[in-house]
C-alpha positions in Angstrom: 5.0 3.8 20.7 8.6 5.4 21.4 10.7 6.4 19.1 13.8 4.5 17.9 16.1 4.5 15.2 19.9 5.9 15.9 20.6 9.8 14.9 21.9 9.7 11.6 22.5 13.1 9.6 20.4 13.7 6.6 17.4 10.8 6.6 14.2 11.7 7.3 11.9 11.4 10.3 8.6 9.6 9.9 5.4 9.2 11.0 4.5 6.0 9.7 1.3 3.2 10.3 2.7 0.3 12.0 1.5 -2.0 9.3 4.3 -1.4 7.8 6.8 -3.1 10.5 7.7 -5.9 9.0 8.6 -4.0 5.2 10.4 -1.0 7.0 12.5 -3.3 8.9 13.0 -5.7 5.0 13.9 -2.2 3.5 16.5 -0.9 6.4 18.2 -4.1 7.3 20.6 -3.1 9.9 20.5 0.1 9.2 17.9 2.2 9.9 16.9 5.0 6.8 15.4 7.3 8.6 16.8 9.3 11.8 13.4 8.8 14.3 9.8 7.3 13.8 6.9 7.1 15.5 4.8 4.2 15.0 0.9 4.7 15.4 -1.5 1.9 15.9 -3.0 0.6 12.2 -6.6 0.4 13.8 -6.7 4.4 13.4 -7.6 3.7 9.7 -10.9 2.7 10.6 -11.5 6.2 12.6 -10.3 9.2 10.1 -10.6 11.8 12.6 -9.2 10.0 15.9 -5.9 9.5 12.8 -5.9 13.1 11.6 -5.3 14.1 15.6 -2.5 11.3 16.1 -0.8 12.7 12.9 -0.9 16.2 13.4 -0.1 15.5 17.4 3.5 14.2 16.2 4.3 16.8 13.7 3.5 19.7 16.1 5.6 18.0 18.5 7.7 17.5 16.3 8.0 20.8 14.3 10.3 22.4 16.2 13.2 20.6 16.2 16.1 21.3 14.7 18.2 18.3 13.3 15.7 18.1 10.1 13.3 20.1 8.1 11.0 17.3 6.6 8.9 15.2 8.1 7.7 12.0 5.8 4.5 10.2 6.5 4.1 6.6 5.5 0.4 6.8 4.8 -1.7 6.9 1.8 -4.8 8.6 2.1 -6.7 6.3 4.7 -10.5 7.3 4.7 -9.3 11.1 4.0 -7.7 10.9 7.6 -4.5 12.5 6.6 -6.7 15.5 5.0 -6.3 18.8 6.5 -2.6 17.8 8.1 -0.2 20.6 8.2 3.3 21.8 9.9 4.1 25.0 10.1 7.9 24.8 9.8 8.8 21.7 8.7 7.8 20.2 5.0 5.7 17.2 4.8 6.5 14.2 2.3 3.9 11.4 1.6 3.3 9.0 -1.3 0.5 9.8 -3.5 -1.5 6.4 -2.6 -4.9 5.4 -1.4 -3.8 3.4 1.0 -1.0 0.8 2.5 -2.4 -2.1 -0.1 -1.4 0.8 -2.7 1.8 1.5 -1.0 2.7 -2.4 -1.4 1.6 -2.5 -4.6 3.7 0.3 -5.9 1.2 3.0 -6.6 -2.3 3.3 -7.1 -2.0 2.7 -10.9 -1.3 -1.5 -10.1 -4.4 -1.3 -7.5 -6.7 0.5 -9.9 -5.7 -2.0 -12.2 -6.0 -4.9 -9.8 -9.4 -4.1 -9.2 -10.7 -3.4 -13.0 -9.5 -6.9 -13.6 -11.2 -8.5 -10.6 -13.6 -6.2 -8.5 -14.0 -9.0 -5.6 -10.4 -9.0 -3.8 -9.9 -8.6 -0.7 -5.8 -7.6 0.6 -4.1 -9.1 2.9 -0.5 -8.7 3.9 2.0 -9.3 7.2 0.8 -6.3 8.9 -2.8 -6.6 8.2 -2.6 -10.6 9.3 -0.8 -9.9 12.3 -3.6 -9.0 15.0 -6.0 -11.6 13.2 -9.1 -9.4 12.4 -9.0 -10.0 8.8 -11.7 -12.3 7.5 -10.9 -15.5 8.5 -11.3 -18.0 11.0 -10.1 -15.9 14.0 -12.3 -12.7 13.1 -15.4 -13.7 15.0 -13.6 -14.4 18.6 -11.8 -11.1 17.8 -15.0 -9.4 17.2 -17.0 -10.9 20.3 -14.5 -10.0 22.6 -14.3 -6.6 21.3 -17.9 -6.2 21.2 -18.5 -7.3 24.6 -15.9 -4.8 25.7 -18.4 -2.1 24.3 -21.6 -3.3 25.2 -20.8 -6.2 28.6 -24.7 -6.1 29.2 -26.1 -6.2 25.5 -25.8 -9.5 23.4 -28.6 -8.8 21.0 -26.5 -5.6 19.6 -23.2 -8.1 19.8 -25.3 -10.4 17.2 -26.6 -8.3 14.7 -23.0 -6.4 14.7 -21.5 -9.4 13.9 -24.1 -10.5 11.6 -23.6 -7.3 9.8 -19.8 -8.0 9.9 -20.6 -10.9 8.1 -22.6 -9.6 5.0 -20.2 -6.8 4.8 -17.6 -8.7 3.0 -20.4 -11.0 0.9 -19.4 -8.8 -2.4 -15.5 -9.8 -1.9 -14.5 -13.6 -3.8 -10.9 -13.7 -3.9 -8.0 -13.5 -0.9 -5.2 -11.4 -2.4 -1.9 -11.7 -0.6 0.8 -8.7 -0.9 4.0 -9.2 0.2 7.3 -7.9 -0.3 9.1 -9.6 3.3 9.1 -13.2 1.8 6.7 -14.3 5.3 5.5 -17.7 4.8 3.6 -18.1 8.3 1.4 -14.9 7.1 1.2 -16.4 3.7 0.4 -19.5 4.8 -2.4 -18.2 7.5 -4.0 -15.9 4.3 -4.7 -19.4 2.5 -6.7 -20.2 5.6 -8.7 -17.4 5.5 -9.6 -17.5 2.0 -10.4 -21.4 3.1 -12.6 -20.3 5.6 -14.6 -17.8 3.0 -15.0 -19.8 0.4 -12.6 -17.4 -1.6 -10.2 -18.0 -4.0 -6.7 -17.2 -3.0 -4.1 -15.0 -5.4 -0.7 -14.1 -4.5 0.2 -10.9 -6.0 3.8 -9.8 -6.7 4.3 -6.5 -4.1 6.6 -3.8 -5.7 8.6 -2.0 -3.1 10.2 1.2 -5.2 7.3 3.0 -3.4 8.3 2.4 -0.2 11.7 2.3 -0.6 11.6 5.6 -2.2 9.9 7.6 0.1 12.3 6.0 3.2 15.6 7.0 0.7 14.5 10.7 -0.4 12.9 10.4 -4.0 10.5 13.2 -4.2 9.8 12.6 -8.1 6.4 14.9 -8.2 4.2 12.5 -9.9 4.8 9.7 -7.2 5.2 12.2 -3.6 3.7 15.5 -2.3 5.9 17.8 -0.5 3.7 19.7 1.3 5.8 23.2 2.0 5.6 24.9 6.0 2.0 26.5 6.4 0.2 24.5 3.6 -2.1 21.6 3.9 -3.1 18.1 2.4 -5.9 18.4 0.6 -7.9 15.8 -1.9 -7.7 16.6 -5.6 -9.6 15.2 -8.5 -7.3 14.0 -11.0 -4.9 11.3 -10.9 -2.3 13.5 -8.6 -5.1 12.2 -5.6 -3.9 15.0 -3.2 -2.2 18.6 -3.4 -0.6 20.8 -1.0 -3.3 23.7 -0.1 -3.0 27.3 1.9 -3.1 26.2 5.6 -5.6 26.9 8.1 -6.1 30.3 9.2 -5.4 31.3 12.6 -3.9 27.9 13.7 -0.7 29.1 16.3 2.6 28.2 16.5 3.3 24.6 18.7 
């Protein structure tokens, strides 16, 4: 997608999942926090590597311009496919989250939690409902004509993929709905799904200071990494989830 946003002096530039159209435009109003964005397509969460190359496409492009010198990306970590990401000029800002449910929820503390109560949700929120491909009543004509795409002269493989679709989400019992734009259509369309899979449904209050945060310039260490010019993301083991690392060797200049 193009970018967009007016030139305003002194917010940030982002490179941000388009999940999150709906809450960045809640959170800006008319106003815009952030001078340019580039929105990528959500289904790169569900390939790591094709997401690491988006990401680090934009920020070499990116890199050297002038009119900023940070770069904030709304992601959490995403399958580890914002591992290994670096600039070499500008500095990097992105929450310390696992992912966009996180993001929503206001930090990966409330969806640890979540789950320790109940290990069976599955989330849902605007962005996720909006191409219908959550489990529901719409993810099996969404599959099949994917599938066919990929294999036009196979239906045995089409059935057993969506077969194993299927039994993927058997361990899940409860819809959970996070929201923080007030959309009853998607709200109402989540009670449908967990309808259609015998799930209970929950609505679970989303906390925006996240999100908000990194869009307005908080950079309080324990909830964002700044990742300094020449350093990578990198995983960590404790509770920080990711650290900023010596960069690749050898990588040139864009």
């Amino acid at each position: 997608m193009p970018d967009s946003g007016e030139e305003r002096a002194g917010v940030p530039a982002i490179i941000a999942c388009d999940v999150f159209t709906d809450e960045f435009r809640a959170l800006g109003g008319d106003a815009p926090l952030w001078t340019r964005i580039r929105w990528l397509e959500m289904g790169l969460h569900d390939r790591p590597d094709a997401l690491r190359r988006e990401v680090q496409a934009v920020i070499d492009e990116w890199d050297t311009a002038g009119d900023f010198d940070e770069i904030v990306l709304a992601y959490g970590l995403c399958g580890n496919g914002l591992l290994g990401i670096e600039a070499l000029r500008k500095h990097l800002v992105l929450p310390r989250a696992h992912d966009c449910i996180s993001m929503l929820l206001g930090g990966p503390r409330a969806h640890e939690s979540l789950l320790k109560e109940n290990p069976g949700p599955y989330f849902y929120s605007p962005g996720w409902i909006r191409h219908r491909r959550v489990p529901g009543p719409d993810r099996a004509a969404y599959l099949q004509e994917e599938y066919s795409r990929r294999y036009p002269d196979d239906p045995d493989i089409i059935g057993d993929l969506l077969e194993a679709d299927a039994l993927a989400f058997s361990h899940h019992n409860c819809a959970a709905y996070v929201d923080i734009t007030k959309d009853a259509e998607a709200e109402a369309y989540c009670r449908d799904c967990a309808r259609h899979m015998g799930w209970r449904f929950r609505r679970l209050a989303g906390d925006s200071r996240l999100l908000e945060g990194l869009l307005r310039g908080d950079r309080a260490p324990e909830r964002f990494l700044v990742v300094p010019p020449g350093q990578r993301i990198a995983r960590s083991g404790g509770e920080e989830l990711i650290v900023a690392v010596p960069g690749g060797e050898g990588r040139a200049a864009p």
